[in-house]
N, C-alpha and C positions, 0 to 999 in steps of 0.2 A: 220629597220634591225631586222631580228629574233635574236630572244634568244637563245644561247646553252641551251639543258638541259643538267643535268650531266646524265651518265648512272651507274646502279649499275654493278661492275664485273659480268660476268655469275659464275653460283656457279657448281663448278664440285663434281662428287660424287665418285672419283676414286682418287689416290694417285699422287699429285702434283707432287712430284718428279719424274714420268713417262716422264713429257714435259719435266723436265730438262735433263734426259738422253739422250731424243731426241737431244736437244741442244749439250750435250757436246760431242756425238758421231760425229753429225755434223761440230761443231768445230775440231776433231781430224782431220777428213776427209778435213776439209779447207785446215789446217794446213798444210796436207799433199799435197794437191795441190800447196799449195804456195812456197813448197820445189821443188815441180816438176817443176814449173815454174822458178826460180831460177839457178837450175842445169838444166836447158832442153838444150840439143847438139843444139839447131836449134831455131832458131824465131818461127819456126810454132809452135813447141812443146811447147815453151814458152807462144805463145800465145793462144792455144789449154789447158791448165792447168789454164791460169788466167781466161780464159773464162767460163772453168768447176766449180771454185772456186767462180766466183761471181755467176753466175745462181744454185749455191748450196745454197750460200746466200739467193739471193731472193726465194726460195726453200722453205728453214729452215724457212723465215720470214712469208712465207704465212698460215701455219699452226696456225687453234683456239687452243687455249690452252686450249679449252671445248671440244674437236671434237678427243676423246679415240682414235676410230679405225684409223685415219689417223697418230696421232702419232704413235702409233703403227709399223705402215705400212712404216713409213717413219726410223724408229730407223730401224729397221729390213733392208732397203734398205740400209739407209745410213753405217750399221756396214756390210753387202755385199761386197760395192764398198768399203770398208776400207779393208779388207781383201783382196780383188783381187790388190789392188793398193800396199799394203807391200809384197805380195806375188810375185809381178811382179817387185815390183821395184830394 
């Protein structure tokens, strides 16, 4: 059986707290799905919210926490659909 080897973290050269942002704006926007699912008038809508909520999930989880412009790309989407979703709700 092979070895694991260990790997070193990739070293970013931009301010860490950027991916957090990403994260916590995404969390907001979970949040907020899971309220929608919660109070949804209807099954569909219920299930139409929890749906959005996990495929954000795996969304947020896919993103390197080396790879700038996708975080980026992704804060800026995910603070978007937060807006549109308190504005509508």
């Amino acid at each position: 059986m092979a070895k694991a080897t260990a790997r070193a973290p990739e070293i970013v050269d931009f301010d860490p707290m950027i991916y957090d942002i990403m994260r916590e704006t995404a969390t907001e926007l979970r949040g907020e799905y899971i309220w929608l699912s919660t109070h949804a008038a209807t099954a569909a809508e219920c299930d139409a919210a929890t749906a959005a909520h996990i495929a954000l999930w795996q969304d947020v989880n896919s993103v390197r926490g080396s790879d700038l412009a996708t975080i980026k790309s992704k804060t800026d989407e995910y603070r978007s659909r937060l807006r549109q979703l308190r504005t509508t709700a």
